[in-house]
Phi, psi and omega in degrees: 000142195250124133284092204270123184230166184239018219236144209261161209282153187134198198304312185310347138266032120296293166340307173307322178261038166249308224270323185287343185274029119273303199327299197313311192277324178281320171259045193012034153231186165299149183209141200222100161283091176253123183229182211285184162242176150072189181254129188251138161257157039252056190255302188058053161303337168161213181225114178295151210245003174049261180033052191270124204222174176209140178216142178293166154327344187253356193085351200286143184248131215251348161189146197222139166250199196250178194259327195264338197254142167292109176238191199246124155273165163225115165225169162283143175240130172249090202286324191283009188289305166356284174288334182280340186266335187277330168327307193288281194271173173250026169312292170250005164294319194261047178266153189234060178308355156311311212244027205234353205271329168313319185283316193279353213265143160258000000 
């Protein structure tokens, strides 16, 4: 799952590097976080703070780029890590999507 962000320096980076490695560990996949660098004019709302990352199904993070510079990430995704983590753990094994359809009704 890719999460492509904008977001400028302030309370929301601490955040950043908590909530997407647990999204990744509650639903058993990968997740490739990215946000911008620099400054944009003419708004100069702050300096987007970059750090743009990829983490496994377990949360664990498997390459990171820097806050200040534009770069490229790259990592290997070993897509059978998916079924072995969801096999494992219960987040999502012991999930009951059955019982989901009341909460789902528009």
């Amino acid at each position: 799952m890719f999460n492509p962000s904008a977001t400028v320096a302030g309370l929301s980076q601490y955040l950043w590097k908590l909530e997407q490695p647990a999204h990744a560990v509650a639903n058993g996949y990968y997740v490739g976080a990215i946000n911008r660098v620099g400054t944009e004019a003419p708004w100069n709302i702050g300096k987007f703070y970059g750090h743009s990352y990829f983490v496994d199904p377990r949360g664990k993070f498997l390459a990171e780029a820097s806050e200040d510079n534009d770069e490229l990430v790259v990592a290997d995704l070993d897509l059978s890590v998916i079924d072995e983590v969801r096999q494992v753990w219960q987040f999502y094994r012991d999930r009951r999507p059955e019982t989901y359809g009341d909460l789902t009704k528009l």
